[in-house]
N, C-alpha and C positions, 0 to 999 in steps of 0.2 A: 627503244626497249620494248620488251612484250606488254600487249596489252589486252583486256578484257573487257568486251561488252563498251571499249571505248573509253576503259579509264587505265591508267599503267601501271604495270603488277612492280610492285615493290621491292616484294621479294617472295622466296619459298619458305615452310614452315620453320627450318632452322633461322631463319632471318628474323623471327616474330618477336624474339626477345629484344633486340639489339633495336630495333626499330619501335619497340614502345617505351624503349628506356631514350632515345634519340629526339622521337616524337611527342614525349611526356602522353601519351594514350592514356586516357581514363578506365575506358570501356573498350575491349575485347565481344566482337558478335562472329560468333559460329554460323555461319553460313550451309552448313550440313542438316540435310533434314534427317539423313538414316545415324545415327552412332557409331555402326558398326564402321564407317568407311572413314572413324575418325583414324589416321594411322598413329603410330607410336611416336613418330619425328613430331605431328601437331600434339599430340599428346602431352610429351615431355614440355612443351614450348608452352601451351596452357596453363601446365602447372605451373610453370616457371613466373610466367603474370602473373596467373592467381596469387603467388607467393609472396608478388612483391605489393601486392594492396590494387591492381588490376580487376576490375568488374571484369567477368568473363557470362557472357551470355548468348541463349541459340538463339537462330534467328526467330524460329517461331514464338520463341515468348518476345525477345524484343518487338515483335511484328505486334501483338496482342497489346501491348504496352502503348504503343505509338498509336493504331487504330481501334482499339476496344473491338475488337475481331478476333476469333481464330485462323489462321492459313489452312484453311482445308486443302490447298491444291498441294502445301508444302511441310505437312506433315507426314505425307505418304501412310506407311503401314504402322506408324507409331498409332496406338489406341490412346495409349496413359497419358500423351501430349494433353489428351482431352480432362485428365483429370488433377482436380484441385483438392489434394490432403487440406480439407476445410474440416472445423470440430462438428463431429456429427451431431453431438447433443446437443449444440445450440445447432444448427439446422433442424431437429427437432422439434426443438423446442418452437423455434419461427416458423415454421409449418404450422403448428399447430395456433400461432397468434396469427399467423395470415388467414387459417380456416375461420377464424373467429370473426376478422375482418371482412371477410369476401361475405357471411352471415349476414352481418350487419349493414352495409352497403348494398347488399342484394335485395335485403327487406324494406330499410330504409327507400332505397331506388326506386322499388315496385311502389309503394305507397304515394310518393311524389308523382310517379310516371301517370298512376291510376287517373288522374283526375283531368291531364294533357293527354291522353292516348283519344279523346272525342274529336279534339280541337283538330291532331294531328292525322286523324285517319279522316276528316272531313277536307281535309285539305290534300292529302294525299288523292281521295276517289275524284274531287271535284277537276283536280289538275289533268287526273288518268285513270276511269274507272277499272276498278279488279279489286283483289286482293289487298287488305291493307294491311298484312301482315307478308311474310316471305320466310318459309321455313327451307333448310339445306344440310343434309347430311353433314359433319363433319368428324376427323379423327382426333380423338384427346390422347389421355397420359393412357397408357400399355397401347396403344394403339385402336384400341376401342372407339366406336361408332358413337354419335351423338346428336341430338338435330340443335341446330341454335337458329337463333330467331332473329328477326331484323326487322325495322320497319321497311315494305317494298319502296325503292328507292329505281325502280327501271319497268319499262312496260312488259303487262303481262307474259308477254310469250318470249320472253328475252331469251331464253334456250331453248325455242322449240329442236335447235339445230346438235345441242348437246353443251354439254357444258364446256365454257372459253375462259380464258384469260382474258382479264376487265383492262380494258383500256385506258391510257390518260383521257382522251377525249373521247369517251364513249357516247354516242349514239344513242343510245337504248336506257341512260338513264335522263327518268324524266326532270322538269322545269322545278318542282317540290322536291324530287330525289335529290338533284344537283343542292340542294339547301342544306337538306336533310344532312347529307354526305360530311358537305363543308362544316359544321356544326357537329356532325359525329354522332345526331338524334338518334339516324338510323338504327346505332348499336345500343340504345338505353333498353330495349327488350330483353338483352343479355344478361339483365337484371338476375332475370328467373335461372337461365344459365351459372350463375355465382351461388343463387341459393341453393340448387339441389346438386351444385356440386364437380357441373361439369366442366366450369372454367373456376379461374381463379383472377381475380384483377392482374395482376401482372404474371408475364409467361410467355412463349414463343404462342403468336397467333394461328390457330388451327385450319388446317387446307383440305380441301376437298379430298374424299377418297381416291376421285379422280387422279387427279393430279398430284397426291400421296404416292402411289401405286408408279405414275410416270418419273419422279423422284429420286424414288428409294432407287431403281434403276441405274440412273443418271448421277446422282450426284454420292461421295462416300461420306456415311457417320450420319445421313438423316435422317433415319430412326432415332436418333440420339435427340432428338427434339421432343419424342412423345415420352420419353422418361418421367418428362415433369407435367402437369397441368398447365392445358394452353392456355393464356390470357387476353383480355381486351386490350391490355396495351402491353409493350413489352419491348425489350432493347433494340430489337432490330425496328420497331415502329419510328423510336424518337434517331436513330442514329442513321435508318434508310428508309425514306419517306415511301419512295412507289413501287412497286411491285406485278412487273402484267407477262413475265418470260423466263424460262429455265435460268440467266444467266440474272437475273435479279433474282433467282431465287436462291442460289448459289452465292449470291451479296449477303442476304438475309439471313441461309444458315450459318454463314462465318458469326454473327453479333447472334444468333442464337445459340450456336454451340456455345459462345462467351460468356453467356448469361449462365445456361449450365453448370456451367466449370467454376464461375466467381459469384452465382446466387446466392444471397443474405440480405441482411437488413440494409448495409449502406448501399448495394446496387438496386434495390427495389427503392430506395428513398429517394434517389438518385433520378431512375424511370418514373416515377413521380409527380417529381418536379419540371422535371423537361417535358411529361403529357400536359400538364395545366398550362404551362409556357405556353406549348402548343397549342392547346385549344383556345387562353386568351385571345 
């Protein structure tokens, strides 16, 4: 018989009834990313499932479901794929307890940090004298320019050559960085970033202009990340750990479009718990 991609076609859309009534099928997945090329034969056959108590489902949400990911490669020119009829007014309204939050953690943070920033920038120049601080352009929510702050975590001249994609085994971060890193110290200066506004605790992590700019390019719907307020930690951290090449970044935006799309209280509660996980 015919076969597809190595598995054997069953049959054609008139077949689709007779086969889930035969097969006892649950679940019906649309394998069509455009609508328009659904024809009126799979059409009528759809309905027919659907009718009889059949789940009928596309693949991109089944895809979304299964990986906590969007298919950005398999939604094509669908936009609305991307959006989630969520109630606005409570999105509102958690915007507005999250600003409350990122406040208090931002202040609370700085005051805790105040007293360890001696200990840790002595340890930092002793290991590699420079800078014990590292400030870097970044782009937040409308697209807009921001500097965030870090503790240096690599030696001074790490981009004399321009800015790179950071390595798993990099070179260029120092013996205290490599600590820093593994512990997450680095980012407690983000602190001040939370208070005045230009991150939020949770959110798609913010990327160089640089490499914004080579992006928006290359990959579709990346813009769609700066809609919201980037974050310290955020779905694609806890669900794709590394990041140092176009095609991890393209992993990344599929679990940030996600977050996007299903942002609210249980998914931020959620990113939460898997960062602390994490960090224990």
């Amino acid at each position: 018989g015919l076969e597809m991609f190595g598995k054997k076609v069953l049959g054609t859309s008139r077949d689709l009834e007779s086969l889930v009534r035969r097969l006892e099928v649950d679940e019906v997945i649309v394998a069509v990313t455009d609508p328009h090329r659904i024809g009126p034969d799979l059409l009528a056959a759809l309905v027919d499932c659907w009718k009889q108590g059949v789940s009928v489902i596309p693949m991109s949400l089944y895809y979304e479901e299964f990986t906590g990911s969007v298919p950005v490669e398999h939604i094509g020119q669908n936009l609305f794929a991307l959006v989630d009829h969520q109630n606005q007014v409570l999105l509102r309204v958690w915007g507005a307890v999250r600003r409350l939050i990122d406040l208090v953690v931002g202040l609370v943070g700085l005051l805790i940090l105040a007293p360890l920033t001696p200990v840790i920038a002595l340890a930092i120049w002793l290991d590699c004298p420079g800078p014990i601080f590292y400030r870097q352009q970044r782009i937040g929510q409308g697209g807009r320019t921001f500097w965030l702050t870090k503790f240096r975590s690599m030696i001074p001249d790490a981009e004399k050559e321009g800015a790179q994609w950071a390595q798993k085994r990099d070179d260029r971060i120092t013996r205290v960085g490599r600590i820093l890193r593994k512990a997450r110290i680095d980012e407690l200066p983000q602190f001040w970033n939370l208070l005045v506004g230009d991150m939020s605790l949770i959110g798609p992590r913010p990327e160089r202009p640089e490499f914004v700019q080579q992006l928006d390019t290359l990959l579709p719907y990346y813009a769609i990340r700066h809609s919201i307020k980037p974050g310290i930690t955020g779905w694609a951290q806890v669900r794709y750990q590394y990041g140092s090449s176009v095609d991890d970044s393209l992993n990344k935006l599929q679990y940030d479009l996600y977050y996007v799309k299903h942002r609210g209280p249980a998914l931020d509660a959620l990113i939460a718990l898997h960062t602390l996980r994490i960090m224990a």
